[in-house]
FILUMPA-471727 format. One record per residue: x, z, y of N, C-alpha, C, O in turn; residue in one letter; residue number from 1. Coordinates in nm, 4 decimals. Each point is the difference from the previous one (the first is absolute). Example, Ala and Ser with C-alpha at 12.3 -4.5 7.8 and 13.67 -1.06 7.14 Angstrom:
% FILUMPA-471727
site n_X->1.3190&n_Z->0.7800&n_Y->-0.5690&ca_X->-0.0890&ca_Z->0.0000&ca_Y->0.1190&c_X->0.0900&c_Z->0.0000&c_Y->0.1200&o_X->0.1036&o_Z->0.0665&o_Y->-0.0019&residu->a&num->1
site n_X->-0.1386&n_Z->-0.1385&n_Y->0.1069&ca_X->0.0820&ca_Z->0.0060&ca_Y->0.1190&c_X->-0.0770&c_Z->0.0730&c_Y->0.1090&o_X->0.0509&o_Z->0.0169&o_Y->0.1108&residu->s&num->2
//
This chain:
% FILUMPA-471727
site n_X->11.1529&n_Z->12.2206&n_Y->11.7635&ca_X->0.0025&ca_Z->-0.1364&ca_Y->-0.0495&c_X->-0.1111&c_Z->-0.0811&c_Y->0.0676&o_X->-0.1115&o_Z->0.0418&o_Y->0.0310&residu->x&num->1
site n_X->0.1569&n_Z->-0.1546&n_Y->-0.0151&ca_X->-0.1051&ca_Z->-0.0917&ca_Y->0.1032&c_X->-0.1384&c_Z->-0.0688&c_Y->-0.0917&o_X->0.0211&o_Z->-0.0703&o_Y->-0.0989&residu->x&num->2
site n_X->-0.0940&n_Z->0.0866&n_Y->0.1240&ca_X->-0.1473&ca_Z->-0.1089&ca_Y->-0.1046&c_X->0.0023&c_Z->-0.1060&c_Y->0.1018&o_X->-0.0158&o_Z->0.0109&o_Y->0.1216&residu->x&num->3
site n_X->0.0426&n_Z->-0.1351&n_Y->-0.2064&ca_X->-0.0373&ca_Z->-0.1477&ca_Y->0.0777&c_X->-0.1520&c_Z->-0.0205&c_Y->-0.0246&o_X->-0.0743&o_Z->0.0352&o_Y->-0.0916&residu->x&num->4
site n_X->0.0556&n_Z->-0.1023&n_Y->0.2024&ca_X->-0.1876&ca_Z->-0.0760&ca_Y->-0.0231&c_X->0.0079&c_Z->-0.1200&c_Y->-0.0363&o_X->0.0433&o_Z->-0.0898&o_Y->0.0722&residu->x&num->5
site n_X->-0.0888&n_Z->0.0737&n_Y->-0.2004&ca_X->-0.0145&ca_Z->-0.1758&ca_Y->-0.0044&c_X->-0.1702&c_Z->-0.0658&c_Y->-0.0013&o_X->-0.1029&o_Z->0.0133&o_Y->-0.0662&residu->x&num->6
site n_X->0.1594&n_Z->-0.1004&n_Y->0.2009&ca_X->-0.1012&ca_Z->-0.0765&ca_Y->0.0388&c_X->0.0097&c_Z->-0.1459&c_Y->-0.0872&o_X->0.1097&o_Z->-0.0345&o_Y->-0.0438&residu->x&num->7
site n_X->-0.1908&n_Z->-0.0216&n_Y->0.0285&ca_X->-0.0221&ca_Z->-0.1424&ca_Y->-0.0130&c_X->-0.0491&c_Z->-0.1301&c_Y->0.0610&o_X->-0.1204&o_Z->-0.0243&o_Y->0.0070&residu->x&num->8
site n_X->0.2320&n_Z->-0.0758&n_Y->0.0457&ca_X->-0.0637&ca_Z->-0.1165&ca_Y->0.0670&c_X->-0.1200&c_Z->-0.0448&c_Y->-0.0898&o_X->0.0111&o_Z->0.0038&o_Y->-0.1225&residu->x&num->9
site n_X->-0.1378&n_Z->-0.0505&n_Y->0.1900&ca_X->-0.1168&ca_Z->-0.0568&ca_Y->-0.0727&c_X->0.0357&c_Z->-0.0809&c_Y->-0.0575&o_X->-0.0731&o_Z->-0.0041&o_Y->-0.0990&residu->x&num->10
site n_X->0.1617&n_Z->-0.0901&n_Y->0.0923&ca_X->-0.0031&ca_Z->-0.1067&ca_Y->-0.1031&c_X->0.0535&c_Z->0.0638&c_Y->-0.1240&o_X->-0.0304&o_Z->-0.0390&o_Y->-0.1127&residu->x&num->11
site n_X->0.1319&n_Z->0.1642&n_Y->0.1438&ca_X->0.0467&ca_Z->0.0451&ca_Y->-0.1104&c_X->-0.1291&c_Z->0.0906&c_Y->-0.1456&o_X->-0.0148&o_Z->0.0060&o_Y->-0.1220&residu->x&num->12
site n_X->-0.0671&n_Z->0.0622&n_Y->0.2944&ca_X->-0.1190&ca_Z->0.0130&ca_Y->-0.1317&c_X->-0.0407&c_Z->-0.0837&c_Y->-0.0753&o_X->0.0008&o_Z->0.0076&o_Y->-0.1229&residu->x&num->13
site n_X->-0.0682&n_Z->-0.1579&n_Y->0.2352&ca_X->-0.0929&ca_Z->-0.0945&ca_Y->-0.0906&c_X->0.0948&c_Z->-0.0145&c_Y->-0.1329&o_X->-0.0543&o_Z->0.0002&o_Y->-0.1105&residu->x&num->14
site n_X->0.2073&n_Z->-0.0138&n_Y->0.1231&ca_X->0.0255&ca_Z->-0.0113&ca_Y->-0.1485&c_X->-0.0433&c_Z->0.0743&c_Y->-0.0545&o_X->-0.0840&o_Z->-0.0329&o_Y->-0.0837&residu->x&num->15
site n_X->0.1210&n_Z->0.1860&n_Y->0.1031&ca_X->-0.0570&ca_Z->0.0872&ca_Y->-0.1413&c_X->-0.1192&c_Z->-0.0389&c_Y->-0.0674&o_X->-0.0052&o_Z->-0.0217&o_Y->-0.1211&residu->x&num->16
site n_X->-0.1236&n_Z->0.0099&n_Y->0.2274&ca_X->-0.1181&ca_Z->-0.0214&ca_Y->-0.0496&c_X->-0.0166&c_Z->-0.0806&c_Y->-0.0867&o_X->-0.0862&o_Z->0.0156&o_Y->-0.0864&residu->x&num->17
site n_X->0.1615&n_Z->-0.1136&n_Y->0.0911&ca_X->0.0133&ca_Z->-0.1234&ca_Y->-0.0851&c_X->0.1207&c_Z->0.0537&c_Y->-0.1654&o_X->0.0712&o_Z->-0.0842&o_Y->-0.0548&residu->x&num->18
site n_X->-0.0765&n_Z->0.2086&n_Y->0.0151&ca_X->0.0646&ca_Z->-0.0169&ca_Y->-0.0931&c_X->-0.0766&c_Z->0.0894&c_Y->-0.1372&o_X->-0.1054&o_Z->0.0634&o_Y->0.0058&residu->x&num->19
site n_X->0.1684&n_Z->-0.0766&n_Y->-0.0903&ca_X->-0.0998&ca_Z->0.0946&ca_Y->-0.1160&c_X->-0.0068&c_Z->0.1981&c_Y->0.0069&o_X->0.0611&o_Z->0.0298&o_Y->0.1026&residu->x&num->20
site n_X->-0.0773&n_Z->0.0119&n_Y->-0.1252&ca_X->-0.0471&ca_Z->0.1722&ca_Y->0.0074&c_X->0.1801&c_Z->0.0335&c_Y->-0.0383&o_X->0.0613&o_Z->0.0504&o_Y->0.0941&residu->x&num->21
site n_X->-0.0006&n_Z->-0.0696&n_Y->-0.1910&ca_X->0.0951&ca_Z->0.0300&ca_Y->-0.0172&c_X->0.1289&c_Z->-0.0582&c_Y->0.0592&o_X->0.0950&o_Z->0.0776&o_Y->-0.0107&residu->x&num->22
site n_X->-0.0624&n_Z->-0.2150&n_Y->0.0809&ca_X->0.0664&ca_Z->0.0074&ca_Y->0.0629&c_X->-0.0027&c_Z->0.0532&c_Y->0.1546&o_X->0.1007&o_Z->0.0428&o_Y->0.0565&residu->x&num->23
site n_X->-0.2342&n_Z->-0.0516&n_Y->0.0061&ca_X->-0.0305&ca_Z->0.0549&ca_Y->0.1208&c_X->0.0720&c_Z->0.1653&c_Y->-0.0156&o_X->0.0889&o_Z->0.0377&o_Y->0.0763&residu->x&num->24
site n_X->-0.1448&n_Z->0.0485&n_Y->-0.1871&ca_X->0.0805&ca_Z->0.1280&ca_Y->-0.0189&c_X->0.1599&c_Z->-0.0216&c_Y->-0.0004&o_X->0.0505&o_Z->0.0948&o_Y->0.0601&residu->x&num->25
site n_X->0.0213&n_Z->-0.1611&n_Y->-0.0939&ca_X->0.0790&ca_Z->0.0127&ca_Y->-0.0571&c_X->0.1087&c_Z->-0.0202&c_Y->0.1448&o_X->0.1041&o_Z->0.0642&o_Y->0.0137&residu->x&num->26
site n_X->-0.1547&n_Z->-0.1648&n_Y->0.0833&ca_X->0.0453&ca_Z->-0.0006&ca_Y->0.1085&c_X->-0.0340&c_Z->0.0838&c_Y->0.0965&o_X->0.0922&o_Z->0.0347&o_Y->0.0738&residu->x&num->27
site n_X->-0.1713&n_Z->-0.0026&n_Y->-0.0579&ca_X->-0.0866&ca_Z->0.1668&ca_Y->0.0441&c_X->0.1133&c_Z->0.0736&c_Y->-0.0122&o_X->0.0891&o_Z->0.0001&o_Y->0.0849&residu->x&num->28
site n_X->-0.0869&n_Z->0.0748&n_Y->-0.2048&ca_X->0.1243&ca_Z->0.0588&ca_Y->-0.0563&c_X->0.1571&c_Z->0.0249&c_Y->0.0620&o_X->0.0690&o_Z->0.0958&o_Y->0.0349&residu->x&num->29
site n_X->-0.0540&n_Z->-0.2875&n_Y->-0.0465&ca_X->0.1338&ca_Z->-0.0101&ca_Y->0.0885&c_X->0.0124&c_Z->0.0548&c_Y->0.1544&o_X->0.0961&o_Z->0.0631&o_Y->0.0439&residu->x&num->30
site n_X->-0.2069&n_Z->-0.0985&n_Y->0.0250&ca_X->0.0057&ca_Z->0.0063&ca_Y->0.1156&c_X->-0.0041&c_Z->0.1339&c_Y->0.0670&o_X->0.0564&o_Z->0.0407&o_Y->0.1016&residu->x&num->31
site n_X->-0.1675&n_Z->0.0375&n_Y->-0.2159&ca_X->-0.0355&ca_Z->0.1455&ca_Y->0.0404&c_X->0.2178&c_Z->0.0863&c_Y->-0.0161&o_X->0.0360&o_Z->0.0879&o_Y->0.0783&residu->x&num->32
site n_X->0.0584&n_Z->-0.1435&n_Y->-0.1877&ca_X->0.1189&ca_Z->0.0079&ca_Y->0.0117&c_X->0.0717&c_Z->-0.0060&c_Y->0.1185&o_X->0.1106&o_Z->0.0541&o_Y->-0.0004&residu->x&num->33
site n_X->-0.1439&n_Z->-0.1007&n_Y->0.0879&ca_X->0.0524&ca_Z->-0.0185&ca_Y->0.1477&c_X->-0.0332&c_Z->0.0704&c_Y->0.1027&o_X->0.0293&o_Z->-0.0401&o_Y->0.1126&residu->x&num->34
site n_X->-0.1084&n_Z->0.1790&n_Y->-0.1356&ca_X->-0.0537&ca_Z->0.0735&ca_Y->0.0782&c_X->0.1444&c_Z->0.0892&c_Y->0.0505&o_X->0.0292&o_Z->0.0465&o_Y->0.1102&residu->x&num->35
site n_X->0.0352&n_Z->-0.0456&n_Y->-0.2248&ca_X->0.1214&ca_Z->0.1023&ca_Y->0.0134&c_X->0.0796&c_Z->-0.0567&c_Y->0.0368&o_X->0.0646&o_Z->0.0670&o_Y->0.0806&residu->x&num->36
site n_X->-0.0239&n_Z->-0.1695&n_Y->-0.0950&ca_X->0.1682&ca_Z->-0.0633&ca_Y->-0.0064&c_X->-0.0610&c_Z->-0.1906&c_Y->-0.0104&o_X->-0.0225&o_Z->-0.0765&o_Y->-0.0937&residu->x&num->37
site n_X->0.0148&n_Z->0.0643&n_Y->0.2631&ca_X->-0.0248&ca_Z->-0.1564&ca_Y->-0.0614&c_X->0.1078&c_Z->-0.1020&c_Y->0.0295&o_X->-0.0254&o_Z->-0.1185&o_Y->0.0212&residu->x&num->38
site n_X->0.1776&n_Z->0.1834&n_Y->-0.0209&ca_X->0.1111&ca_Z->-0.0519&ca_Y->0.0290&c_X->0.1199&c_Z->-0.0418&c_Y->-0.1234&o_X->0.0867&o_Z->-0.0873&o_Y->-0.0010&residu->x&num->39
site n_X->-0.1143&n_Z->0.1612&n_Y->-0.0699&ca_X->0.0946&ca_Z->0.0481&ca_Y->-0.1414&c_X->-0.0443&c_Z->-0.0631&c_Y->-0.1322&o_X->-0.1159&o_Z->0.0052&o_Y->-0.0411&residu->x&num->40
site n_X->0.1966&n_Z->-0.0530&n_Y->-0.0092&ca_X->0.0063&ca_Z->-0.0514&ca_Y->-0.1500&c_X->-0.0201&c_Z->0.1520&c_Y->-0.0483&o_X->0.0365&o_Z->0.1061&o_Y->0.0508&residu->x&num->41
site n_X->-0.1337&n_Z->-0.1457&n_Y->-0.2094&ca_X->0.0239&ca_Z->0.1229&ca_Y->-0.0813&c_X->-0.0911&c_Z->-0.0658&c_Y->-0.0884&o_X->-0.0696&o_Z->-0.0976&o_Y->0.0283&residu->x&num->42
site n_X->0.0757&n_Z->0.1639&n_Y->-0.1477&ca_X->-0.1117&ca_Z->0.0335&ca_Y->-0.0984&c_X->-0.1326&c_Z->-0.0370&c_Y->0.0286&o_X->-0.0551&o_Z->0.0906&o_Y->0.0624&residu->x&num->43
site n_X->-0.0235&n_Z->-0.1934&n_Y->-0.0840&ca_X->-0.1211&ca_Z->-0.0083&ca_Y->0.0425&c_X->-0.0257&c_Z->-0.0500&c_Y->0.1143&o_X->-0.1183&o_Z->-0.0264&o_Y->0.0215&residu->x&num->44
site n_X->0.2025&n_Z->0.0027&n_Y->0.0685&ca_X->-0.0058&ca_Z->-0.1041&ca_Y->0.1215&c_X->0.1350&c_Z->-0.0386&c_Y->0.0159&o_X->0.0991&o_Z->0.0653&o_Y->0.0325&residu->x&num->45
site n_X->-0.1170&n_Z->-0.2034&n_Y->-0.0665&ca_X->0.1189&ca_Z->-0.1097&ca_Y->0.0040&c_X->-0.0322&c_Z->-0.0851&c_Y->0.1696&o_X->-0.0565&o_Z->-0.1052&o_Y->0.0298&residu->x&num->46
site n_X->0.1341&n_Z->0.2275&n_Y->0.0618&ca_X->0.0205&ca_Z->-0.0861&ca_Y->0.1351&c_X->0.0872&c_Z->-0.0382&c_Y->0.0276&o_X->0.1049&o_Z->0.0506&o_Y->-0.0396&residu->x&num->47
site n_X->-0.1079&n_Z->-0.1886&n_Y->0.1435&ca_X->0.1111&ca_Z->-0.0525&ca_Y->0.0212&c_X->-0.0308&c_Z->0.0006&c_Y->0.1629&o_X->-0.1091&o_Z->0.0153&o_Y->0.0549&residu->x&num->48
site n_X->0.2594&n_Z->-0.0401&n_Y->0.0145&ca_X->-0.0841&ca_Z->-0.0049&ca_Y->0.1586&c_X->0.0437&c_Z->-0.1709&c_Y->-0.0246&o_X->0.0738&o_Z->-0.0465&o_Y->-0.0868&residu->x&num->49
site n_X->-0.1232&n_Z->-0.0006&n_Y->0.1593&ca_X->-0.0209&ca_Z->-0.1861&ca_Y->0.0240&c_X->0.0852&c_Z->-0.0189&c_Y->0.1147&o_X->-0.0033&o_Z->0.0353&o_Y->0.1179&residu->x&num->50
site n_X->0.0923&n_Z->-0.1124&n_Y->-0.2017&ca_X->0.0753&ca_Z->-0.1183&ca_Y->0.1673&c_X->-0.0113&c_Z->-0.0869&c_Y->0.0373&o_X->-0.0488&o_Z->-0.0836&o_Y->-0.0760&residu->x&num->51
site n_X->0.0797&n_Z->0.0455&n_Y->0.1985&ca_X->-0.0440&ca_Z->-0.1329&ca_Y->0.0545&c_X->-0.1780&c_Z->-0.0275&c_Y->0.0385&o_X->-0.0681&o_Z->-0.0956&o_Y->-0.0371&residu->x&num->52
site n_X->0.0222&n_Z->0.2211&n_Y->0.1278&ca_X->-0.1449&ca_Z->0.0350&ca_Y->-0.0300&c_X->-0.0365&c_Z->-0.0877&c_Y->0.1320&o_X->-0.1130&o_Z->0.0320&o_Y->0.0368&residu->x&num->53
site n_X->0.1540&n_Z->-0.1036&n_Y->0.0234&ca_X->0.0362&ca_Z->-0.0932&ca_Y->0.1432&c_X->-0.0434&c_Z->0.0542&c_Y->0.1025&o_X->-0.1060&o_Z->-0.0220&o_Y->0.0586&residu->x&num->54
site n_X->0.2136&n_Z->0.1177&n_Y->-0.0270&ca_X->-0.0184&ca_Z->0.0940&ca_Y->0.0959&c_X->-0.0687&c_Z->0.1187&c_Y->0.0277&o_X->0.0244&o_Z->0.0785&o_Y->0.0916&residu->x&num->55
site n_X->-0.1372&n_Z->-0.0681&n_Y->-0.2014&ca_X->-0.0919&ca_Z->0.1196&ca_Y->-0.0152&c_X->0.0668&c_Z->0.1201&c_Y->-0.0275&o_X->0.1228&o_Z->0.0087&o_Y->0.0027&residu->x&num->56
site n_X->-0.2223&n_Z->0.1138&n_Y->-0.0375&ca_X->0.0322&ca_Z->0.0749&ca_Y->0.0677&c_X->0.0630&c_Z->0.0081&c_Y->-0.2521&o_X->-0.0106&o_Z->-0.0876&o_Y->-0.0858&residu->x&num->57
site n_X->0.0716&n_Z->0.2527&n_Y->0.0755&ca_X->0.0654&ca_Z->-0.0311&ca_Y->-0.1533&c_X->-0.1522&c_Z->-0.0173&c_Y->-0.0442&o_X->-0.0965&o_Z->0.0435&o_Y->0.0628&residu->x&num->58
site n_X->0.0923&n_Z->-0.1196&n_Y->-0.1904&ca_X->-0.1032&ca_Z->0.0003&ca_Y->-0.0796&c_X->0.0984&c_Z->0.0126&c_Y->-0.1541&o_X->0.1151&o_Z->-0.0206&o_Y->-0.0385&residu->x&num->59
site n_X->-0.2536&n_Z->0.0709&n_Y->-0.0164&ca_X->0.0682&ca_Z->0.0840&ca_Y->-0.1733&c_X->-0.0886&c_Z->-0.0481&c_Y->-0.1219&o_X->-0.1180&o_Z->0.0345&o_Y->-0.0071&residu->x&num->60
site n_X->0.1594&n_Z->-0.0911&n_Y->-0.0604&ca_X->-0.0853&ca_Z->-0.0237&ca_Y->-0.1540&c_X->0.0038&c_Z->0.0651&c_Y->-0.0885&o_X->0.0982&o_Z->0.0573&o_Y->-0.0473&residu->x&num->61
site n_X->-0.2038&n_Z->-0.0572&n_Y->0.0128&ca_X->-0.0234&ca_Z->0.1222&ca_Y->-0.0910&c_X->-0.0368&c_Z->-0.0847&c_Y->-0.1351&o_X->-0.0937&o_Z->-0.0796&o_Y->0.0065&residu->x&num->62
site n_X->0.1564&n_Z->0.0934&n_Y->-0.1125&ca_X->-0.0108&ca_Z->-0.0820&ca_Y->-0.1467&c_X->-0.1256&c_Z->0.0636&c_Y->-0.0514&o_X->-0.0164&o_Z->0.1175&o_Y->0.0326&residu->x&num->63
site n_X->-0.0643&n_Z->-0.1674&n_Y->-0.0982&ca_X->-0.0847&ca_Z->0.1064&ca_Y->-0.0990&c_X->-0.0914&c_Z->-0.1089&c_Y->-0.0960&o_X->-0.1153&o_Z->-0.0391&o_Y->0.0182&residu->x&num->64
site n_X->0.2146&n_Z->0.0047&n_Y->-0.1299&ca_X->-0.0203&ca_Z->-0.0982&ca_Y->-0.1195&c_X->0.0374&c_Z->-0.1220&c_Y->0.0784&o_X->0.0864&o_Z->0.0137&o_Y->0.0865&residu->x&num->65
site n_X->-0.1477&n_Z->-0.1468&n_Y->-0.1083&ca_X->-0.0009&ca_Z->-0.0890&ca_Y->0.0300&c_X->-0.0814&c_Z->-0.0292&c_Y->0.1604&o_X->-0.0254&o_Z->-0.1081&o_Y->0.0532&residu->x&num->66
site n_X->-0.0006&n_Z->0.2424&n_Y->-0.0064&ca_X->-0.0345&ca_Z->-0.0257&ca_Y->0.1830&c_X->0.0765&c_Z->0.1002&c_Y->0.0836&o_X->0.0289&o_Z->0.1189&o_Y->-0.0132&residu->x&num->67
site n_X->-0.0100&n_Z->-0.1992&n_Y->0.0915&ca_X->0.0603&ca_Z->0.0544&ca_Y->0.1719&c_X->-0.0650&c_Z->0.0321&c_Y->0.0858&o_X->-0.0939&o_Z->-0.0661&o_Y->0.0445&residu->x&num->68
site n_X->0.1326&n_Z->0.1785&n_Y->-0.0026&ca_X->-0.0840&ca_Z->0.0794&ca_Y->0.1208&c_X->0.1461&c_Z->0.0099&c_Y->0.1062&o_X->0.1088&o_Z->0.0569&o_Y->-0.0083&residu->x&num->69
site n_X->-0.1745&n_Z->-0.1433&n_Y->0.1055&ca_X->0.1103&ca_Z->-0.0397&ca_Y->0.1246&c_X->-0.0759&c_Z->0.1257&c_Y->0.1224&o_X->-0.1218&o_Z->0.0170&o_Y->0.0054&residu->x&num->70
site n_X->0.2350&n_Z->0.0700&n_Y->0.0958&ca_X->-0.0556&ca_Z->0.0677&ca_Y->-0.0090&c_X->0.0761&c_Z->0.0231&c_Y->0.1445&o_X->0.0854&o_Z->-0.0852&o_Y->0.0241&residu->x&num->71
site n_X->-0.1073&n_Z->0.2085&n_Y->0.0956&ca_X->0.0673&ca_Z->-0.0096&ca_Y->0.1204&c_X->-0.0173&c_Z->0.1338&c_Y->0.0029&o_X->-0.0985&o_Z->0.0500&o_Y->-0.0543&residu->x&num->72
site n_X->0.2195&n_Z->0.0474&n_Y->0.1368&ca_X->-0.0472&ca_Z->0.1524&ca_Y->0.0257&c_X->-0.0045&c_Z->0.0634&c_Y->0.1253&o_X->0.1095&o_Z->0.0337&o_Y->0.0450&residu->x&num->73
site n_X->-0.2210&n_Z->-0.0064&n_Y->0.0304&ca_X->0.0259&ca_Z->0.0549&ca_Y->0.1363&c_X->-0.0341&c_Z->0.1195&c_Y->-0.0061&o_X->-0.1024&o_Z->0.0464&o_Y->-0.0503&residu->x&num->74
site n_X->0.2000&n_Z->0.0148&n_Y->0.1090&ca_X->-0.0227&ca_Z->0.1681&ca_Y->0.0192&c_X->-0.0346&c_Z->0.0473&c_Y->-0.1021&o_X->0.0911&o_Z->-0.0177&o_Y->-0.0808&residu->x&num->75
site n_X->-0.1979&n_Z->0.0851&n_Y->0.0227&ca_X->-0.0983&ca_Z->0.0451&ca_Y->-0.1182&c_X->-0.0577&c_Z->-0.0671&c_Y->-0.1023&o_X->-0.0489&o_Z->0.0599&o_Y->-0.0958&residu->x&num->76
site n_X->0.0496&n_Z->-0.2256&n_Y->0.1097&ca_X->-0.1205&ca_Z->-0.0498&ca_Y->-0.0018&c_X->0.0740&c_Z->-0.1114&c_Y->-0.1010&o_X->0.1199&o_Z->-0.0045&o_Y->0.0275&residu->x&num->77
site n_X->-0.1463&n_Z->-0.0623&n_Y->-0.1070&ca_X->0.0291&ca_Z->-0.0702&ca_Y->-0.0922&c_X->-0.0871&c_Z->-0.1040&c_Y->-0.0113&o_X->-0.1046&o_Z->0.0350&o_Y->-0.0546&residu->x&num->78
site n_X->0.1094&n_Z->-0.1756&n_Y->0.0928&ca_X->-0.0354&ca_Z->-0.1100&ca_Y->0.0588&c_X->0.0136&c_Z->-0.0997&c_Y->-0.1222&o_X->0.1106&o_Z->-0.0401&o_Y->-0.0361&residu->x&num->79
site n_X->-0.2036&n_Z->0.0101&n_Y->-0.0127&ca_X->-0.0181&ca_Z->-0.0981&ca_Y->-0.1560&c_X->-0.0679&c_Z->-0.1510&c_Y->0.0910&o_X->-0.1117&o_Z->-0.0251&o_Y->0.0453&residu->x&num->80
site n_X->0.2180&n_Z->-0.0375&n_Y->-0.0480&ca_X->-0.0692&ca_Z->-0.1355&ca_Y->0.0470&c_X->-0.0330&c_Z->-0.0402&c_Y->-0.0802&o_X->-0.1195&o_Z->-0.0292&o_Y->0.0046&residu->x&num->81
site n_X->0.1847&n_Z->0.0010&n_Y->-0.1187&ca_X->-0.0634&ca_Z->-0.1113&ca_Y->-0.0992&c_X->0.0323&c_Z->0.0156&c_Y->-0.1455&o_X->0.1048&o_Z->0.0563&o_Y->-0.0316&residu->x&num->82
site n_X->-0.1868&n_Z->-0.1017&n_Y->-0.0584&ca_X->0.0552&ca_Z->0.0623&ca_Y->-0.1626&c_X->-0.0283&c_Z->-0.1005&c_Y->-0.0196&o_X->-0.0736&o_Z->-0.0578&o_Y->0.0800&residu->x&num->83
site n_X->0.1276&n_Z->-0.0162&n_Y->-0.2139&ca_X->0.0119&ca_Z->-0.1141&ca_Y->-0.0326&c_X->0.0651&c_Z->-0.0293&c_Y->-0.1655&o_X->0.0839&o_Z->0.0728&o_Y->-0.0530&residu->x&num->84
site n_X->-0.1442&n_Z->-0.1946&n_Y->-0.0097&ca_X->0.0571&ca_Z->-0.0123&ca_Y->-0.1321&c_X->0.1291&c_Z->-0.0441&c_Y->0.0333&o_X->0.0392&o_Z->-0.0730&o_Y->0.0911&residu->x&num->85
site n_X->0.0282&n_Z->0.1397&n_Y->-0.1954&ca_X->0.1812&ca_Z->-0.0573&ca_Y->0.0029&c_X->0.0411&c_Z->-0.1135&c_Y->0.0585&o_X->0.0677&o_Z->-0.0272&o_Y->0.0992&residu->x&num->86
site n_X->-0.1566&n_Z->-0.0677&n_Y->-0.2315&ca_X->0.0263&ca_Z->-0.1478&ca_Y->0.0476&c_X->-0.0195&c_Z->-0.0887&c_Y->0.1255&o_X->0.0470&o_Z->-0.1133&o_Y->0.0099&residu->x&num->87
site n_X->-0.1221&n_Z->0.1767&n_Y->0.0869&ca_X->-0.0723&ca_Z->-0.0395&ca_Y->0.1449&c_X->0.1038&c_Z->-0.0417&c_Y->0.0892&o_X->-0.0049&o_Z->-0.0994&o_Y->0.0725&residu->x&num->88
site n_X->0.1401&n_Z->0.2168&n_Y->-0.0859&ca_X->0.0840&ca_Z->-0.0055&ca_Y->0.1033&c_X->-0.0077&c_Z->0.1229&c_Y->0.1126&o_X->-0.0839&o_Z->0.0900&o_Y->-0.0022&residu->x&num->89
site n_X->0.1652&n_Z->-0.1022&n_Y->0.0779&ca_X->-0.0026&ca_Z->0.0941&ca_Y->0.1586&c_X->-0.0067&c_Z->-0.0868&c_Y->0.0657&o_X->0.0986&o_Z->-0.0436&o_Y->0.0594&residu->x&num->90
site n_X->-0.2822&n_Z->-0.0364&n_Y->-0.0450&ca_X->0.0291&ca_Z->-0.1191&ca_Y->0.1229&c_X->0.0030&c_Z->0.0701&c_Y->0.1328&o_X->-0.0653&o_Z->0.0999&o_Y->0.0299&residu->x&num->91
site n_X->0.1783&n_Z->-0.1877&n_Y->0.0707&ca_X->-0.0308&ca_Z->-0.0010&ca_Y->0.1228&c_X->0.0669&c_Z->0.1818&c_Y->0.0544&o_X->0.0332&o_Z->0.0318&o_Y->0.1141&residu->x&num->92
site n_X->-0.0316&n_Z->0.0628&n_Y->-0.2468&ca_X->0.0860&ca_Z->0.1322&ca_Y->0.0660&c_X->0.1231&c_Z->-0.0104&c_Y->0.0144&o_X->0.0648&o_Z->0.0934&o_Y->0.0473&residu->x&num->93
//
């Protein structure tokens, strides 16, 4: 079975930093979920792959409460551009 690496774009950290002890875990959580399977709907990770990504390469959202973790997969490696409150939108992906 394959282990994905998930990296994080810096802006995607500066969000975390910016959130309280328990939601920072809680998305932690989600993401550490994607080590195994960061392609598949299931139980505990509500992914979707994204269309209309304008030409990029697939990108995948990952639900977890009221934030999105927009997300890209190369080879091994599991590519978190950006997490974001619900309400924000998918600007510009």
């Amino acid at each position: 079975m394959t282990v994905f690496d998930i990296r994080l774009h810096p802006g995607a950290v500066r969000f975390l930093r910016e959130l309280d002890a328990d939601t920072k875990d809680r998305i932690k959580l989600a993401l550490r979920n994607l080590e195994n399977d960061p392609f598949r709907d299931r139980p505990k990770a509500d992914i979707k792959k994204l269309e209309g990504t304008k030409g990029r390469e697939n990108l995948y959202r990952l639900r977890i409460g009221d934030y999105r973790a927009v997300y890209a997969v190369e080879g091994n490696t599991v590519w978190v551009a950006e997490i974001f409150l619900r309400g924000k939108g998918y600007r510009g992906i």
